[in-house]
C-alpha positions in Angstrom: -68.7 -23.8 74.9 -67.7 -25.3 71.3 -64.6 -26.2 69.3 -64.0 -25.4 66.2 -61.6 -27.5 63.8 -60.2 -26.0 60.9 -60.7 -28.8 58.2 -57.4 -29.6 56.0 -58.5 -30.6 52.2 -58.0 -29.6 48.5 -61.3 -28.3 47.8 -62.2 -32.3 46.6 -61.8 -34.4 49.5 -61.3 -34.4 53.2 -57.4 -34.8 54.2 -57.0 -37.6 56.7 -55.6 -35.4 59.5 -58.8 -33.6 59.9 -60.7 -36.9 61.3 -57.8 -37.5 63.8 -58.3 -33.4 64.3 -62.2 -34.2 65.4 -61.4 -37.1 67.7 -59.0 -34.2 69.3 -61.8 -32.0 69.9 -64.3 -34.8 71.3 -61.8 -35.2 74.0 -62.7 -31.6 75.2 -66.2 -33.3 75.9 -68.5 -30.1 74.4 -69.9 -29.6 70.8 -67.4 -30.2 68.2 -68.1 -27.2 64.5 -65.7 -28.0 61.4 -64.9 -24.8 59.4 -64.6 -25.6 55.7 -62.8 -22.6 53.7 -62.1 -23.5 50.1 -63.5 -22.8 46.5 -66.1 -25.2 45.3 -65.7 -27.3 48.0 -69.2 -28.3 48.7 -68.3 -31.9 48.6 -65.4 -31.4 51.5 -68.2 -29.8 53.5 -70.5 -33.0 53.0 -67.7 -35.4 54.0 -67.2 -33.2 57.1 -71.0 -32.9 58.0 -70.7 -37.1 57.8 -68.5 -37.2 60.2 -70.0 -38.6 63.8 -69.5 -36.3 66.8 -69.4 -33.0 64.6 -72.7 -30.9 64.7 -72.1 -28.1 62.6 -69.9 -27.6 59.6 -69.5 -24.1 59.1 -68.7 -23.5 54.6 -66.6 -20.5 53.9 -66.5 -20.3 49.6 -64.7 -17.5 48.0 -61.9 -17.6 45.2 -59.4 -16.2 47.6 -59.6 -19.3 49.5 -59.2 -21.3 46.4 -55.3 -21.5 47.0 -55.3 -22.3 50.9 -53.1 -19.5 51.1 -52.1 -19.4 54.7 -53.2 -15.3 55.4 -56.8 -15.8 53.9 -57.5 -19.0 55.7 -56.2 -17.2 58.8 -58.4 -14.2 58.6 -61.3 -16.6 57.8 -60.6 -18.4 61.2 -60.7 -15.5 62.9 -63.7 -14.0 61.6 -65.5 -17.1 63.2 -63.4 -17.3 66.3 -65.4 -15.2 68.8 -68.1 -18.3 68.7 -65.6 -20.6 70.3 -63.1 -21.4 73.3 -60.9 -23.4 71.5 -59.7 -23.5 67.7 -57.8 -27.1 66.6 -55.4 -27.3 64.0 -53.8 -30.4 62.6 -50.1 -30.3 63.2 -49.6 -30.6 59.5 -47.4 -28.3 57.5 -50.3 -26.5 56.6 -51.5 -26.7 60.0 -48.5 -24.9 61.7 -48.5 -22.1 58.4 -51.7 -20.6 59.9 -52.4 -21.5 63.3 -49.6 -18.7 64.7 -51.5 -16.6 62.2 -54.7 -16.6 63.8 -53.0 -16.6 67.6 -51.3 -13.7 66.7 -54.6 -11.8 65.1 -56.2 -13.2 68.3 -53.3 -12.2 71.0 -53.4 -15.6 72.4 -50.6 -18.2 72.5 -50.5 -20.9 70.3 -49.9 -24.7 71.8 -47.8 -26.7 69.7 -48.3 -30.9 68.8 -51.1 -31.7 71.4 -50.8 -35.0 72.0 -53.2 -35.3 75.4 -56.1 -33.1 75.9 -56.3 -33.4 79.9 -59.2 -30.8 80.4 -60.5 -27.2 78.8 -57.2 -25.9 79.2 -54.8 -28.2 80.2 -52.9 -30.2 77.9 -49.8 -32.2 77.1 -47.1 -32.0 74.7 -43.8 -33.7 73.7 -40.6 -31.7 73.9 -37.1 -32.4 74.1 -37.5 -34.6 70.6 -40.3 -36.5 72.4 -37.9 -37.7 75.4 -40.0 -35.3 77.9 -43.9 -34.3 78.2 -44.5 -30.9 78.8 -48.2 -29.8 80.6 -49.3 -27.1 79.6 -52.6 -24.6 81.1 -53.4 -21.8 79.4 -55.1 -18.9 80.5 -55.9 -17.2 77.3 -59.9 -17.3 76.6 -59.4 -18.9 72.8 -57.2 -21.4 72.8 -55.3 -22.0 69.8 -54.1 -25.6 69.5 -52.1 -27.9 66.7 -52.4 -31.5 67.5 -50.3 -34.2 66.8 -52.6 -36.5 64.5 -50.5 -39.6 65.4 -51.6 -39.5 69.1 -55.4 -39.6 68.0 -56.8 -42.1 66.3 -59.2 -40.9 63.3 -62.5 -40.4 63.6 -65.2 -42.7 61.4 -65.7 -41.0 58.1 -69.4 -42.0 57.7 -72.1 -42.0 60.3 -72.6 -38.5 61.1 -75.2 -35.8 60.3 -74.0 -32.4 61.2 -75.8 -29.1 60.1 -74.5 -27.1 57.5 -73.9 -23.6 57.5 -73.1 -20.7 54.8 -70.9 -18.2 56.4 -69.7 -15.3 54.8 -66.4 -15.5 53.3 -63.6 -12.8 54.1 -61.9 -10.4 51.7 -58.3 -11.3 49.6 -55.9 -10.5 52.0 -53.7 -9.8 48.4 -50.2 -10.1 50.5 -49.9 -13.4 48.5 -50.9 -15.0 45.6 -51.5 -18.8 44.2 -49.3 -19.7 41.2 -49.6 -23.2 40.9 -48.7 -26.8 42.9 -46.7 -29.2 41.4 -48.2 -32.2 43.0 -45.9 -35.7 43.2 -47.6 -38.1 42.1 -46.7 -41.6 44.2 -47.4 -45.4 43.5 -47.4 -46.3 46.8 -49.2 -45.1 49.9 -49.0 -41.5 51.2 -45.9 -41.4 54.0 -48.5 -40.2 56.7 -51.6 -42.7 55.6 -49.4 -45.5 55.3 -50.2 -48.8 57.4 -46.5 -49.9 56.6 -43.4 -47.8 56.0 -39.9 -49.2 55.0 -37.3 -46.4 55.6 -33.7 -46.8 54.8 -30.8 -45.1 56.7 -27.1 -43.4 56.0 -26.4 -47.2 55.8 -27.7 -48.0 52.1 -24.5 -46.1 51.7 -26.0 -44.8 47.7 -29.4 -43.7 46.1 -28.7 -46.6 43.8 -28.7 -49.2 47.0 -31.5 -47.6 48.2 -33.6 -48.4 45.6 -32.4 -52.0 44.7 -32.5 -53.6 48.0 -35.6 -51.3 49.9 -37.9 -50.8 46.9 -38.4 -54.9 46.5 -39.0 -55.1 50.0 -41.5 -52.3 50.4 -43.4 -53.6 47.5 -43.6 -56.9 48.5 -45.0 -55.2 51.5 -47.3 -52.7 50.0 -45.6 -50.4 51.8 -44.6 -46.5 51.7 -41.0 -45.4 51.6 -39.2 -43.8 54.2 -36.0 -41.8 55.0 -33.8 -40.8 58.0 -32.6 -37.3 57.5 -29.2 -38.3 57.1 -30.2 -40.4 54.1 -31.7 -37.5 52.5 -29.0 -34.8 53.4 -26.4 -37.9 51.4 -29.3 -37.5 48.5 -30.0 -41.2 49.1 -33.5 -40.4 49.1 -36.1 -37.3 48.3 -36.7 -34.8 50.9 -41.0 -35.7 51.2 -39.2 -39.2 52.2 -37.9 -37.7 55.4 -39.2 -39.3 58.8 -38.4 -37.1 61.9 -38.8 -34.3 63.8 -37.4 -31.9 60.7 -39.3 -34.7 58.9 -42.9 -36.2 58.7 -44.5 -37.5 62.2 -45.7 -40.9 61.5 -47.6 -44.0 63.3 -47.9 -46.7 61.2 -48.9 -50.2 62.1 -45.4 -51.3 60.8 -42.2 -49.5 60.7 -39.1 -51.3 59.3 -35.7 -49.2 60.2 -32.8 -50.6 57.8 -29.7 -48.8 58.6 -30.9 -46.5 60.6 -28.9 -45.7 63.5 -31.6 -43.9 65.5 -31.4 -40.4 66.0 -33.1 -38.8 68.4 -34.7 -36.6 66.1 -35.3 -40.1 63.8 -37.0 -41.7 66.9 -39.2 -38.4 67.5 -40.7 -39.4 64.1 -41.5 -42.8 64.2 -41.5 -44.0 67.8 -45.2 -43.9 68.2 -45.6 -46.8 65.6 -47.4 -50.1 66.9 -44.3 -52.3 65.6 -40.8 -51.2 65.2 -38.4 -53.6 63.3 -34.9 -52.8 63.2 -32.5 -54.2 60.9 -28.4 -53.1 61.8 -25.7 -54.1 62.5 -24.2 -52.3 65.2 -25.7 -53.8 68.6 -25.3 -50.4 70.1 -27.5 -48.4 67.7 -30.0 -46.5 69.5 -32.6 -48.0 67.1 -32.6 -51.0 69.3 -34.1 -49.4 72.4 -37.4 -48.8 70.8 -38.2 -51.6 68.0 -40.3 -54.1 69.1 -37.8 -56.5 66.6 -34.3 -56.2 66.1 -32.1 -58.1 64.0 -28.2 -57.4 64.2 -27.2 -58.4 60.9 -25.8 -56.9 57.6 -29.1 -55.0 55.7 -27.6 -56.1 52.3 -27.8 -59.6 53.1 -30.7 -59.9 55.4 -33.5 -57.2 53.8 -33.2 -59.5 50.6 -33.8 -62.9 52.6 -36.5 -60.8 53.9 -38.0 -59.7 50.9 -37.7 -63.5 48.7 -39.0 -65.1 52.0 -42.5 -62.7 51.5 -42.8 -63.5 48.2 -43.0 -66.9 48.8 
């Protein structure tokens, strides 16, 4: 019995969501493998072999995989798939683009957002915009999983020593081709990596407010920027900004909700964060009834007291 985790990265570096993805697969309590399918990615491999808990990191490298194209990685996965019981995804965008890919090559069903691996094949996950946990048993004999990475903490980068292994790369699928990736390029954390996330609401009422009364807090903070979807359909904020379930899943240590009404799909996003401040003024806003702090009072008066009583 093994697990095999399908590493995220961009042929340079490890992405974050794979070492939550391992501490997933330790829960299943057999050998953990990391498949590595890139282009000239021996350095991603290395970072994955140092990883404790993972004994073999399986390196796929072909030009076809160069892109992360969602059919090649797929057929890749499944070329290695018969070693294993169970194949774990991150529940990343890139995650759920080939995950139903290789359940459907494999005739298995595909288990959405793991957040609770109970045994083999038993698990839990959130439905109903969080407000419900589903158990789930499957029967299939490869399980195909994405996990939630906000439910597992991340594994220790350094520590490990895990064989590698040269596998033989798979064949261009050529039903798609890379063109190219217009990467933003942010100057403050990453949404998903950040330890504190300010996120602004249908309240800020403009994309100018939004900027002059949240930035200054978030910086003073050293904190990522956030959005409710609201926010973003108004054009308050970009869409990458966007924290729910149509959004970006995040846990951070601090998450600071200024007119934000709560949603349930909003709350689906963020409610797993170890503090929850809410600044709004409606007592009844749903926010309320999940933050850990909560401060009825108008945002355009209070987040700037905020924000001059940190700088000082």
């Amino acid at each position: 019995m093994a697990v095999l985790v399908i590493a995220e990265h961009d042929n340079r570096s490890l992405k974050p969501a794979t070492l939550n993805s391992i501490t997933a697969a330790a829960a299943f309590g057999v050998s953990v493998d990391v498949l590595v399918a890139g282009h000239q990615a021996a350095a991603v491999a290395q970072a994955a072999a140092a990883v404790p808990g993972v004994v073999r990191v399986l390196h796929a490298d072909a030009t076809a995989l160069a892109g992360q194209l969602a059919e090649n990685v797929a057929a890749q996965v499944v070329a290695v798939a018969g070693e294993y019981d169970t194949i774990v995804f991150p529940a990343t965008a890139h995650g759920k683009n080939v995950a139903p890919r290789v359940a459907a090559q494999l005739d298995v069903a595909q288990i959405s957002d793991v957040t609770r691996v109970v045994s083999m094949n038993t698990f839990e996950r959130p439905i109903y915009a969080g407000n419900a946990i589903a158990t789930v048993r499957s029967k299939d004999r490869i399980k195909v999983l994405t996990v939630r990475t906000t439910a597992f903490d991340a594994a220790p980068a350094s520590g490990g020593n895990a064989r590698l292994a040269l596998t033989a790369a798979v064949e261009d699928a050529g039903t798609s081709a890379f063109v190219g990736a217009e990467i933003a390029k942010l100057d403050r954390p990453e949404l998903t990596a950040a330890r504190i996330i300010v996120s602004g609401g249908r309240g800020l009422g403009s994309a100018e407010k939004f900027g002059e009364v949240l930035t200054p807090l978030a910086d003073a903070l050293g904190a990522a920027l956030g959005a409710s979807r609201a926010a973003v359909d108004a054009g308050y904020a970009p869409n990458d900004w966007q924290v729910g379930q149509t959004g970006k899943i995040v846990a951070p240590q601090m998450y600071v909700a200024c007119g934000i009404s709560g949603a349930i799909q909003h709350l689906a996003g963020m409610k797993d964060s170890k503090v929850i401040v809410a600044i709004n003024k409606d007592p009844e806003a749903p926010i309320f009834s999940v933050a850990d702090y909560g401060l009825e009072a108008d945002l355009f008066a209070a987040v700037p007291e905020l924000t001059a009583a940190l700088r000082h």
